[in-house]
C-alpha positions as a Markdown table, in Angstrom:
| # | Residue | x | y | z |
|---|---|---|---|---|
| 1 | Unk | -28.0 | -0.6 | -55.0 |
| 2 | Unk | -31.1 | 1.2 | -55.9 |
| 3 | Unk | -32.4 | 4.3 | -53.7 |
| 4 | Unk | -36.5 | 3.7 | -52.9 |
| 5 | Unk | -37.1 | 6.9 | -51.4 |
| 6 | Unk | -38.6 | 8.5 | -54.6 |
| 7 | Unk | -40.7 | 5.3 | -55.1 |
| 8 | Unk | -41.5 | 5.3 | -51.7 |
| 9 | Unk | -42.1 | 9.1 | -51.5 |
| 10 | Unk | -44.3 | 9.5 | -54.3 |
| 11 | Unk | -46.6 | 6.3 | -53.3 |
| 12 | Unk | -47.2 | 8.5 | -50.6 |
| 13 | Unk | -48.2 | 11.8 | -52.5 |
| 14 | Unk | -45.7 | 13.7 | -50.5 |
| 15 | Unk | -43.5 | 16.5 | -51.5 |
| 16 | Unk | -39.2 | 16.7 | -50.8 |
| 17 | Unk | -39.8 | 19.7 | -48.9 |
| 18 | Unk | -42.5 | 17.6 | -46.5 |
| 19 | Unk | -40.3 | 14.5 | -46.4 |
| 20 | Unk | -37.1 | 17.0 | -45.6 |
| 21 | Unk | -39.0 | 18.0 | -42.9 |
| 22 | Unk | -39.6 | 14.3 | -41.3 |
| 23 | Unk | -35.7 | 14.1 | -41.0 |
| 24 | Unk | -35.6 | 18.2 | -39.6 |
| 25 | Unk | -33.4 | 19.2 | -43.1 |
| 26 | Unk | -34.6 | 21.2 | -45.5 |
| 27 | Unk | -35.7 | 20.0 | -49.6 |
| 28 | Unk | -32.1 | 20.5 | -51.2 |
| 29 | Unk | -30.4 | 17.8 | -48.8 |
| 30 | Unk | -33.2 | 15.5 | -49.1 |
| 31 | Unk | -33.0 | 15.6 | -53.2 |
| 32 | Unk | -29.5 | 14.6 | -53.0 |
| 33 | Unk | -30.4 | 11.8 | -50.1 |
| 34 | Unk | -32.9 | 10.8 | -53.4 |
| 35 | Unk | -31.2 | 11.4 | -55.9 |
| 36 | Unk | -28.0 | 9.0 | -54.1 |
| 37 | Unk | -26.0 | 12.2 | -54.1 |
| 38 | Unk | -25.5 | 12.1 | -50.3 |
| 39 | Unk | -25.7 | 9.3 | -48.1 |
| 40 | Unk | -28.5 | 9.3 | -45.9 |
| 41 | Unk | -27.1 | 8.7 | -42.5 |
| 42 | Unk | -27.9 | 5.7 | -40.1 |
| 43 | Unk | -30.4 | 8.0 | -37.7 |
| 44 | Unk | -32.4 | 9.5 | -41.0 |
| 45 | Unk | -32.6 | 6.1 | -42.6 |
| 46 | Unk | -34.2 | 4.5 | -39.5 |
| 47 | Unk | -36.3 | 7.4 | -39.1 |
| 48 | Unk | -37.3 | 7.1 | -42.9 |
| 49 | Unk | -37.9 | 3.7 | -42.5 |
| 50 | Unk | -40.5 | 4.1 | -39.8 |
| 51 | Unk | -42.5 | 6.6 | -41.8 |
| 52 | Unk | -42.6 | 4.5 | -44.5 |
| 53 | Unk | -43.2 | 1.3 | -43.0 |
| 54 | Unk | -40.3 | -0.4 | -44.3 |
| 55 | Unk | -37.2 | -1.6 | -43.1 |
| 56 | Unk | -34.0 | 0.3 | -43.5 |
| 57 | Unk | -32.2 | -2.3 | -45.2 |
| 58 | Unk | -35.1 | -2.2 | -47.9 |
| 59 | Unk | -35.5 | 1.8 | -47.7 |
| 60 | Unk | -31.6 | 1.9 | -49.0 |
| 61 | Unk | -31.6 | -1.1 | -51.1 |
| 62 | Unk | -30.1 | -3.8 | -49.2 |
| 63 | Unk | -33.4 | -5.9 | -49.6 |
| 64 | Unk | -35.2 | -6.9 | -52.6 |
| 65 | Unk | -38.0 | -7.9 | -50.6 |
| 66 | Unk | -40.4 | -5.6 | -49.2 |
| 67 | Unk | -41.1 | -6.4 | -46.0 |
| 68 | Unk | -44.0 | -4.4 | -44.2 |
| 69 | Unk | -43.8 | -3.0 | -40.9 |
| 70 | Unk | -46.5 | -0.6 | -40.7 |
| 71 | Unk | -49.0 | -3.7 | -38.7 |
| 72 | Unk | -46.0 | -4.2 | -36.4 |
| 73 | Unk | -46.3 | -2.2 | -33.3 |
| 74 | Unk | -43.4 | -0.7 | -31.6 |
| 75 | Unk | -42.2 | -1.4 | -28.0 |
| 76 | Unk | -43.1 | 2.0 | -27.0 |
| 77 | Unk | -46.5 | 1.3 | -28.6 |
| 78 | Unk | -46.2 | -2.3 | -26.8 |
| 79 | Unk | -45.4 | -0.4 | -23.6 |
| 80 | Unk | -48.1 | 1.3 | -23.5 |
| 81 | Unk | -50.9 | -0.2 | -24.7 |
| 82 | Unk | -50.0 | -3.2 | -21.9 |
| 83 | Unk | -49.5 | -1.1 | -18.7 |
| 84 | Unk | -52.9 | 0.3 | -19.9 |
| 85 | Unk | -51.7 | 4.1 | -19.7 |
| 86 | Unk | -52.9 | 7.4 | -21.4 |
| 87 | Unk | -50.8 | 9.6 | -23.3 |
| 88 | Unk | -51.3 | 12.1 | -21.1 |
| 89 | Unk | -50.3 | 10.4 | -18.1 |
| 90 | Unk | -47.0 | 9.6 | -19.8 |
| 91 | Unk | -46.5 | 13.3 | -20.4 |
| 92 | Unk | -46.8 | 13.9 | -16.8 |
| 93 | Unk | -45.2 | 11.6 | -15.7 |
| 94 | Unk | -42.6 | 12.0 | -17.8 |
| 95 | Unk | -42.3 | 16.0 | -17.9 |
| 96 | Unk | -41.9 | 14.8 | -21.9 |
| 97 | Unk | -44.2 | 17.2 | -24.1 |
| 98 | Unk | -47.7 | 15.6 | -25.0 |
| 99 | Unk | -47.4 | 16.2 | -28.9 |
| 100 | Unk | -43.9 | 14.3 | -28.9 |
| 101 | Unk | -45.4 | 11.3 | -26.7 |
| 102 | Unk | -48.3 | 11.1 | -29.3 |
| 103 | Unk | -45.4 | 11.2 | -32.1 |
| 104 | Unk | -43.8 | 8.1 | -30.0 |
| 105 | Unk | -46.9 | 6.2 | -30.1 |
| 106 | Unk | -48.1 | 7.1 | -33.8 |
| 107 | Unk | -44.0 | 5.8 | -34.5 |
| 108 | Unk | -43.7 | 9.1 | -36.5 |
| 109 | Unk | -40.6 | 10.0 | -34.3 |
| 110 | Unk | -38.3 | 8.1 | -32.3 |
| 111 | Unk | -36.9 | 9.1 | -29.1 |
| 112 | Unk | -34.0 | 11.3 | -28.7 |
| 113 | Unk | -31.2 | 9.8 | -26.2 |
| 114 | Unk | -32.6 | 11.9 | -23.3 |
| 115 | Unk | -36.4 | 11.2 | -23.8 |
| 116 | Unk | -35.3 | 7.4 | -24.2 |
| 117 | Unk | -33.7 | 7.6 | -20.8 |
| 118 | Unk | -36.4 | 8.9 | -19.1 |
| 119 | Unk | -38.6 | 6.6 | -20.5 |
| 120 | Unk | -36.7 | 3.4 | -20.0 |
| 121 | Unk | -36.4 | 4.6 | -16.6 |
| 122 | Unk | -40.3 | 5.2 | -16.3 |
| 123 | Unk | -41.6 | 1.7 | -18.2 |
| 124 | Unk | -38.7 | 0.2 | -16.2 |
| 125 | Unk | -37.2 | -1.7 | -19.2 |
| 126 | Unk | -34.0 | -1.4 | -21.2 |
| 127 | Unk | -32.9 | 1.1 | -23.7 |
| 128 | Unk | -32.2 | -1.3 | -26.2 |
| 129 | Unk | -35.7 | -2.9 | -25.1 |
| 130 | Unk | -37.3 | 0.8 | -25.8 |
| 131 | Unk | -35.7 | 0.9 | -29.1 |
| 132 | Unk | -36.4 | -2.4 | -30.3 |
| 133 | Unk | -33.0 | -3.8 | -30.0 |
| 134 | Unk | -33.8 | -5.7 | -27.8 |
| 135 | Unk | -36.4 | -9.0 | -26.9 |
| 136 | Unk | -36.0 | -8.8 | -22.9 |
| 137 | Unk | -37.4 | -6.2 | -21.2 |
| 138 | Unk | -35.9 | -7.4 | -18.0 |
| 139 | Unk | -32.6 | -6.5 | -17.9 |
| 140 | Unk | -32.3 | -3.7 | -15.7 |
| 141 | Unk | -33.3 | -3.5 | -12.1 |
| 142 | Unk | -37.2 | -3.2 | -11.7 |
| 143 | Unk | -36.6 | 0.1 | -9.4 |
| 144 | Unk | -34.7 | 2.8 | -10.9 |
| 145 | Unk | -31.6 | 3.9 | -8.5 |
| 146 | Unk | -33.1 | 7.7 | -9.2 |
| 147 | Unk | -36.6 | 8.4 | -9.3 |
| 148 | Unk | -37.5 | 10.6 | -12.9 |
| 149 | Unk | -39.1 | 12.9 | -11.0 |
| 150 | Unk | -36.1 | 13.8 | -8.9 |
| 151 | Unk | -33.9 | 13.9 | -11.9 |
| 152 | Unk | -36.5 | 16.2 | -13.9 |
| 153 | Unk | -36.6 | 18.5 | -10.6 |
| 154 | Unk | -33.3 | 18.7 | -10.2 |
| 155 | Unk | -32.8 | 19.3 | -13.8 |
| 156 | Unk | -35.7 | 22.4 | -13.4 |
| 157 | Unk | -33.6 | 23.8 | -10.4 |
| 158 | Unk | -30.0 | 23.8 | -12.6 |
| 159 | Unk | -32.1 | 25.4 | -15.3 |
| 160 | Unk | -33.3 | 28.3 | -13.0 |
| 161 | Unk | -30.0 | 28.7 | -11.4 |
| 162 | Unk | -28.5 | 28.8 | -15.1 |
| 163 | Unk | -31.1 | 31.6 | -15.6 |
| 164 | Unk | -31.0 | 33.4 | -12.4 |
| 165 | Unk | -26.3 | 33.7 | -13.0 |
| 166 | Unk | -27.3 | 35.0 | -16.2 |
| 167 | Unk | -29.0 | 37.8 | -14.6 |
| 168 | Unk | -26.8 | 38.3 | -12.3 |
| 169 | Unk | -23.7 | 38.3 | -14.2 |
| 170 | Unk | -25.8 | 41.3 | -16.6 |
| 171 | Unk | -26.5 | 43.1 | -13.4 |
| 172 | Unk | -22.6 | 42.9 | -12.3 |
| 173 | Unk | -21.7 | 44.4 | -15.8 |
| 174 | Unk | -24.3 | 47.2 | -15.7 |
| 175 | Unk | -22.8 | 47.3 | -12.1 |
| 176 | Unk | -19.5 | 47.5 | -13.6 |
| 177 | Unk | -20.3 | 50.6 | -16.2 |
| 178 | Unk | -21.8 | 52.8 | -13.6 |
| 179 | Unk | -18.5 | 52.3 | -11.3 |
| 180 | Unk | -16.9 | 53.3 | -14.9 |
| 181 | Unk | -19.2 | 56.5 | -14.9 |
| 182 | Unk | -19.2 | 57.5 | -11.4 |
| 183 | Unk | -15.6 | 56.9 | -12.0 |
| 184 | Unk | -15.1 | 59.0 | -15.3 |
| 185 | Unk | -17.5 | 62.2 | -13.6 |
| 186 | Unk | -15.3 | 62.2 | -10.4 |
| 187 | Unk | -12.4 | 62.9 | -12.3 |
């Protein structure tokens, strides 16, 4: 089973250390995913894939025919284009960071399992829709039970509360030593 990553890196001009960085590892574990050393797992070989505009099954070898995918647009890419929406809008919409929309939509990245959520939620399709699993985009209710935005503010007031028990679980200990001190200088 031949390994097309070197062929397929090198076509592109790119380094190990550049591609290592695509799949967030770092040059010496991407050598070995080369080099067929290591086993590239199922998440860093669809996400290799993608960049190269191939499928998986021809990135690892299970194809002999290459099969282009770089003029086939993804359903995020789909998604957006036919609701007629701006990056930026799904960024605030979304509360999702601009940069990683734009990554979304260039299909450099794929959504992680809570950005997929939000934004099956927000195009009102499927997961398995979002992620191309799927042909039907119609098989979940067309209103969300929860609203995003009330999930993302609720999720912004657990945050702050997480911050706000830190504090105040520091200030009980500081609390706690002067006690200690007053304590100690008593006796």
């Amino acid at each position: 089973m031949p390994n097309r990553l070197k062929e397929l890196r090198k076509k592109k001009s790119l380094t190990q250390a550049e591609l290592a960085k695509v799949i967030n590892t770092n040059q010496s574990q991407y050598g070995n995913y080369e080099s067929g050393k290591t086993s590239l797992s199922i998440e860093n070989s669809k996400i290799l894939a993608e960049f190269f505009g191939v499928s998986p099954a021809y990135l690892l070898g299970l194809e002999t025919e290459f099969e282009s995918v770089e003029s086939r647009e993804t359903q995020f890419q789909i998604l957006v284009k036919n609701r007629k929406l701006s990056l930026r809008e799904i960024s605030e919409d979304t509360g999702i960071n601009y940069s990683t929309i734009g990554n979304y939509n260039q299909g450099t990245r794929i959504p992680n399992a809570r950005n997929t959520a939000i934004l099956a939620d927000y195009f009102k399709v499927s997961v398995g829709y979002l992620l191309g699993y799927e042909n039907d985009p119609n098989l979940i209710k067309s209103e969300p039970l929860i609203p995003t935005k009330l999930v993302q503010e609720l999720s912004s007031i657990n945050d702050k509360k997480k911050e706000i028990l830190q504090v105040y679980l520091e200030l009980a200990k500081k609390e706690q030593v002067i006690l200690k001190q007053i304590k100690e200088s008593i006796l």
